[in-house]
Structure formats: structure tokens, C-alpha cells
C-alpha positions, 0 to 999 in steps of 0.5 A, spaced: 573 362 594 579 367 597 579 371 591 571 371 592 572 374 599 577 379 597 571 382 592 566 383 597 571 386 602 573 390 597 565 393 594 564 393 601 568 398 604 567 402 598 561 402 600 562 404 606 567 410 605 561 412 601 556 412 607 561 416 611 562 421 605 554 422 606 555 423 614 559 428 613 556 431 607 549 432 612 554 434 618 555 440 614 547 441 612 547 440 619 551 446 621 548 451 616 540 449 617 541 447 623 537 441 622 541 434 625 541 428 621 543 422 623 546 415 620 548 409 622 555 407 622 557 402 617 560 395 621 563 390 617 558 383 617 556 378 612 550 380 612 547 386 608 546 393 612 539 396 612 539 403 613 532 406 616 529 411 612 532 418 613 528 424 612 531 430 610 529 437 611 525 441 605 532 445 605 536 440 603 532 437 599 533 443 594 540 444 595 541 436 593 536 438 587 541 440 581 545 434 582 539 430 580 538 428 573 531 428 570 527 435 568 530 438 574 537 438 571 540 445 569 540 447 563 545 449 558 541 455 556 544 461 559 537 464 559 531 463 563 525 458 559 520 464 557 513 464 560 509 465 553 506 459 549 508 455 545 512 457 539 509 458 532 512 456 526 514 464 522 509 461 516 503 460 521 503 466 524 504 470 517 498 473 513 500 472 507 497 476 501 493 473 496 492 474 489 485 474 486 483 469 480 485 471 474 483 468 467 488 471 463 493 468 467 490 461 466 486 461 460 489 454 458 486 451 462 479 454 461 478 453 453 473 456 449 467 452 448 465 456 442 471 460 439 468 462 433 462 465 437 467 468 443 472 472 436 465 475 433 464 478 440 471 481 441 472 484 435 465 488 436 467 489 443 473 492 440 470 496 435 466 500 440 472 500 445 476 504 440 470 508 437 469 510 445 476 512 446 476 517 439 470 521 443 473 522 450 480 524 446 480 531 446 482 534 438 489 536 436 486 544 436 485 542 443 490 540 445 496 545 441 491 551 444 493 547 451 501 546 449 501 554 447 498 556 453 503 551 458 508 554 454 508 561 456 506 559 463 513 555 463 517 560 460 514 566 465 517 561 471 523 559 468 525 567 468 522 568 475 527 562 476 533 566 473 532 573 475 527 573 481 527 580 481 523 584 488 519 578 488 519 574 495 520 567 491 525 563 490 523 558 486 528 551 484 525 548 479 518 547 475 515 540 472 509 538 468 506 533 471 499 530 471 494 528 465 496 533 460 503 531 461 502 523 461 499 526 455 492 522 458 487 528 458 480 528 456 477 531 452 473 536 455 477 538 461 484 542 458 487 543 465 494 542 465 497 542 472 506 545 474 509 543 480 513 549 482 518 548 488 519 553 492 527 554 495 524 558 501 519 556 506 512 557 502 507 561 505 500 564 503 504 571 501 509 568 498 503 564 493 500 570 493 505 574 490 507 568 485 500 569 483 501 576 481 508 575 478 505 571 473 499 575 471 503 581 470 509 577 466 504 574 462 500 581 459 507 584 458 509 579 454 504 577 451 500 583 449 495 580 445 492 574 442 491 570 448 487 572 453 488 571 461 484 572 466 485 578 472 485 574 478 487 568 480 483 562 482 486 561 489 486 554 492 482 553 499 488 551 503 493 556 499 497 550 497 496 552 488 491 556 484 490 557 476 491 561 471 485 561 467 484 563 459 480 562 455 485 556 451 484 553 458 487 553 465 493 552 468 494 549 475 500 551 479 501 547 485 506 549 490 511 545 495 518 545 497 526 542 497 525 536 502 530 539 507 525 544 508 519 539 509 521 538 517 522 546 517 514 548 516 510 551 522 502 549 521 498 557 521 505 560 518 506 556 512 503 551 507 501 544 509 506 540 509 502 533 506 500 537 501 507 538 499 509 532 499 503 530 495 505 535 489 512 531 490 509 525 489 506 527 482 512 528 480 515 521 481 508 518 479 510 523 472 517 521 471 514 513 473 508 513 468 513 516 462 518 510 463 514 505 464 507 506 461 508 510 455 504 505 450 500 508 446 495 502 448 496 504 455 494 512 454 488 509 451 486 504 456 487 510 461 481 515 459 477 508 458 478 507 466 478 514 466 470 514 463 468 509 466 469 511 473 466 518 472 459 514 469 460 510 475 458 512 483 462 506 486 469 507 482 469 515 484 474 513 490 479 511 484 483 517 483 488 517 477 494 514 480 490 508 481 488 508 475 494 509 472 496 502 475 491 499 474 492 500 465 499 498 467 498 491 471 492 489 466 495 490 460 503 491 460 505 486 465 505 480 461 509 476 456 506 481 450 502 487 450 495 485 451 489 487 446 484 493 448 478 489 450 482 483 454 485 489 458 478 492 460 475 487 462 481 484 466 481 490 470 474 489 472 475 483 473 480 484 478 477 489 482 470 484 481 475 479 485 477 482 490 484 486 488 483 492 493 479 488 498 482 487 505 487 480 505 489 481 497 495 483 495 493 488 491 498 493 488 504 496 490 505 503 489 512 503 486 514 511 487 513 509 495 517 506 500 515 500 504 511 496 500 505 500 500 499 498 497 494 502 494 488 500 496 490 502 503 488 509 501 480 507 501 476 506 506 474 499 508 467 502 505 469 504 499 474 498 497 466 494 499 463 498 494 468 498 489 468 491 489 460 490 489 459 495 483 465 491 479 461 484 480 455 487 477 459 490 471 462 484 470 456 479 470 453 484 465 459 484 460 459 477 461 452 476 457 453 480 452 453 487 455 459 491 453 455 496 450 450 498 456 457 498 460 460 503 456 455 508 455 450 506 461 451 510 468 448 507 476 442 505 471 446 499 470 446 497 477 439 496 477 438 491 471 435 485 474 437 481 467 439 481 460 438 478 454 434 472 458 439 472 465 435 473 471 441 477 476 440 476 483 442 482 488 448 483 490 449 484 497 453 489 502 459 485 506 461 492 510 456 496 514 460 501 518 457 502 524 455 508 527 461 511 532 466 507 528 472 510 526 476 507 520 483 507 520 486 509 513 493 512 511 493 519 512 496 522 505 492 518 501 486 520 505 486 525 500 491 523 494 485 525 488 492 526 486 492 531 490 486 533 486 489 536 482 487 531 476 479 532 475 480 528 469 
């Protein structure tokens, strides 16, 4: 029992030593907010102690608030919680690029119901696949008249590069590029374009004055044989011209060393988009004869080539894109694909949806930055060219190969063929009228620079 007593005395002053620990806590609060507060004291009794209700102020309250446990306690976090939504997982916030259907990637899964009838078909698609490319290839006496004349024109720069002369240009190096250097030229179109790179800053005069150089150099060298035209055809903006005889033209397009780019004056010198577009083709030469020198994939060019040219909605394909284009349907698997398997995957691609908005696309591999081809169409023509490649597409699928490879916009208004009725395809872009697109500024007007007609 004594020891019992002895426990309770014990808890009790404890908690009586607490109590006046609080008066004098709220002694101080008193004096700083001047607000008084009053306990009752603690006297020893058997009985339990009620204390009445206190009522703090409003500003005690807040001060008492860090000490309590719960949402109000002081986080360990040294900044302030954010003010924004709740935050989404990295892979939900994210657009993901998506790839379109593509059969060669899965053709196991999808076996041929009659594979006798489907190997009859290739082999005649084939035959006229390789019978088309023969016409659009340009003859060896073509082609060796082009060679001669690229020639001259190259040894003129490479004596001006030496000895300059009273001449104001100062040139640093000179590349073939394009079609004729790609050694994918059509037939019919003997253009070979040279890049020639200024050391100084280009301008009108200067194009000018190389332009006549040129002319003079080559009539006193060459005397006779070839014949050269008096005048240069000078481009628009004054950013190239061509040399005109009668074995073909040759095309001079100007730019400059990349330190010089940022020192150009717009209305004093060339523009400096276009220089960086004659740049570009430089690397997209040097690109094409490392990795896509095949001799199937030249072919499968100018078949793209041909296609696009007979065909309103594939003319924003400029040769860049279609250079790509033969690469990833032909080159970019285990083994080289046959021609007609490659033609038909790249209409397919582009009838799924490869150079529409969302899609992954293709990377342009002499660019920074993971930039996507088919940014350099408008939202226009990527609605366009995907609504022309669905209809080539339903047409080679009931055995219209042929109507494909030597038709025109004829084709877009068949309504069936051997007994298949097409529905109408619908637009699924309207540009609305005021409506501004926004579309890469270089790629705007890379037609290669124009430079490529073919």
C-alpha cells in the first residue's frame, strides 16, 4: 500500500511540475501578445484535478502549431511544396513517335494464301519494274558528253583555286554533288550541279565576275569542239547560275566557309539559307555515296524519281527524301530486298502514314537534333501525299502494277479495276482560310536547293 501511495505522489507531482512549466510558458505569450491567460494552481488532493476550458488566443495557437504532429508538422523538405498539379509519370506526358504498319517487318505472320499465283505476279512486276528503269536511265553517250563537259568546268575552277588572278574571288574548294554525282540522273535531264565555296563574302558581283571567268577561261582552252553559250543563266536571287552547251548544263551554286555564314549582310550578300542549303548538299553527296551506293538502290531512285514526277500529290517529295526513302525500303534489313518488294514498301509506308504528324518518320542523318524529314512539308501536303499513296496502293493491290507505272493523276479517278469497286478517299486536312502553318524555315524551300530538277 505505502508503496502504492509513494507512485501516485510521484505521477502527481509530475504532473504538477508540467502545469506550472505551461503557466509560465503562457506567462511569456502573455507578455509578447498581450493577452493574459490564467491557470488554476495545482494542489495535492486525492481527488483528480479539473482544469476548466482554456482559451488561447488565435496567435498562440499558431505559435503552438509546429510543435503538433500531424499534416501541420515541418517538413523535411527545404523548399516550399509546389503550387502546380499533381505530378506526371515522364512516359505519360511524352508523345512517343509511332511507327506505321509495316509487312515486310512482319510478313511471317501474315502467310500467302496462294503462293504460286503471288510468285507469277512478282516476276511480271519485276520485269516491268526493270524495263521502266532502262528507259528512264540516260544512254553511256549521254552520260560520257556530261562527264567531258563536268570535267572542264572542274579543271577551270581548280586553276582559278590556284591562281586567282585580278579575279575578286577567292574560292576554297569545289564538290560535285546532286543527281549527276549520285550518279542517279534521268534520263533526258543532263544537269550536273558543283558546289563552289567561296573563302571570301559572296556577293552579286562576285557571282558575277566568277561567271565570266568561266566563260573566258573555257573559250581559251577549249577553242573547239564544244560549244559554250555567251551568257550565263544567272539564278533569281544570284545564289548560283548555269553554264549552258550543247553536251548539257552545268550548274554553279555558290556558298561559303561556316565561319563566314554569321558575317553575311542581307541586300549586301548572298543569302545565307541558301548557303547553308548548297552546304547540305555536300553532305547529303558524301552521305549517299557511303551508305547507298547499291547499284539497286540508284535504280529504285529514279523509279521514285518517275513516279513522283507523274504524280500531283508526291511532287513535295524533293530528291533528299527520296534518297531516304530507297535507303530505309531497301537497304535497311537483314539482306537487300528485291526491287518490286522495295517499291511497293515505300508506297506503303507512305500510304500508312510515315510522313504524317505523330509518326516517327525518318531521320535526316546529315542533320543535328534528330530532325524529321517530313517536317519540311506542310501539314497540307503530308494529307495530300498520304491520300495519293492510299490510292496507288489499292490499285497495285488488285493487280495494277502496270496502270501505276506509266499512268498520271488519271489513276486517282478510277472508281474500280478488274471488278473492285474504290470508294472515295476523303481529305483529312483543310486549311482553313488565315490560318498560318508552321513549317521548318530551311526546308521550306530545300527542292535540294532546287537544284535537283530531276
Amino acid at each position: 500500500l505505502n508503496v502504492t501511495v509513494k507512485t501516485q505522489n510521484i505521477s502527481v507531482y509530475t504532473f504538477c511540475l508540467s502545469i506550472y512549466l505551461s503557466n509560465f510558458v503562457f506567462q511569456v505569450l502573455e507578455r509578447r501578445h498581450s493577452t493574459r491567460v490564467t491557470l488554476p494552481r495545482c494542489t495535492r488532493t486525492k481527488e483528480p484535478v479539473k482544469f476548466p476550458e482554456l482559451v488561447l488566443p488565435v496567435s498562440t495557437v499558431d505559435l503552438l502549431k509546429p510543435m503538433v504532429r500531424g499534416s501541420g508538422r515541418i517538413s523535411m523538405n527545404r523548399f516550399p511544396p509546389s503550387l502546380a498539379g499533381p505530378m506526371v509519370p515522364p512516359f505519360m506526358s511524352r508523345r512517343v513517335p509511332r511507327h506505321p504498319f509495316d509487312i515486310v517487318l512482319c510478313e511471317g505472320a501474315f502467310p500467302r494464301v496462294k503462293p504460286g499465283a503471288h510468285t507469277t505476279e512478282e516476276s511480271a512486276f519485276n520485269a516491268a519494274l526493270l524495263k521502266r528503269a532502262q528507259i528512264l536511265t540516260p544512254s553511256s553517250e549521254d552520260h560520257s558528253a556530261l562527264l567531258g563537259f563536268v570535267t572542264k568546268i572542274q579543271s577551270i575552277l581548280d586553276n582559278i583555286i590556284i591562281s586567282p588572278g585580278k579575279t575578286e574571288v577567292s574560292i576554297e574548294e569545289v564538290r560535285v554533288v546532286g543527281s549527276f554525282k549520285k550518279a542517279t540522273i534521268m534520263k533526258g535531264h543532263t544537269v550536273a550541279d558543283i558546289v563552289v565555296i567561296f573563302k571570301t563574302l559572296p556577293t552579286k558581283e562576285s557571282v558575277v565576275a566568277l561567271s565570266q571567268r568561266i566563260i573566258a577561261d573555257f573559250r581559251e582552252n577549249y577553242p573547239t569542239g564544244l560549244q559554250i553559250a555567251d551568257d550565263v543563266l544567272m539564278a533569281p536571287d544570284s545564289t548560283g547560275f548555269d553554264v549552258i552547251s550543247t553536251q548539257g548544263t552545268v550548274r554553279i551554286l555558290i556558298s561559303t566557309i561556316s565561319t563566314n555564314l554569321k558575317k553575311l549582310t542581307s541586300g549586301l550578300h548572298l543569302d545565307s539559307n541558301a548557303m547553308k542549303l548548297h552546304m547540305g548538299a555536300i553532305r547529303h553527296s558524301r552521305w549517299f555515296d557511303d551508305n547507298a551506293s547499291h547499284s539497286s538502290n540508284k535504280m529504285l531512285v529514279r523509279l521514285l524519281k518517275d513516279l513522283r514526277n507523274r504524280f500531283t500529290g508526291l511532287n513535295c517529295l524533293n530528291p533528299w527524301m527520296i534518297d531516304l526513302l530507297a535507303h530505309r525500303s531497301l537497304l535497311t534489313n537483314k539482306q537487300t530486298l528485291p526491287i518490286q518488294i522495295a517499291y511497293r514498301r515505300v508506297i506503303q509506308l507512305l500510304a500508312g502514314g510515315l510522313f504524317l504528324p505523330g509518326s516517327a518518320g525518318i531521320i535526316d542523318p546529315c542533320e543535328t537534333g534528330n530532325v524529321r524529314i517530313q517536317t519540311l512539308l506542310t501539314l497540307e501536303q503530308q494529307d495530300l501525299l498520304c491520300m495519293t499513296a492510299q490510292h496507288l496502293v489499292r490499285v497495285m493491290a488488285h493487280g495494277g502494277f502496270i496502270a501505276v507505272l506509266n499512268g498520271n493523276d488519271n489513276i486517282l479517278k478510277l472508281k474500280s479495276i478488274n471488278g473492285i469497286i474504290f470508294g472515295d478517299l476523303q481529305k483529312a486536312y483543310v486549311k482553313q482560310e488565315g490560318m498560318v502553318e508552321e513549317v521548318d524555315s530551311t526546308g521550306a524551300e530545300s527542292e535540294e536547293v532546287a537544284m535537283e530538277s530531276a
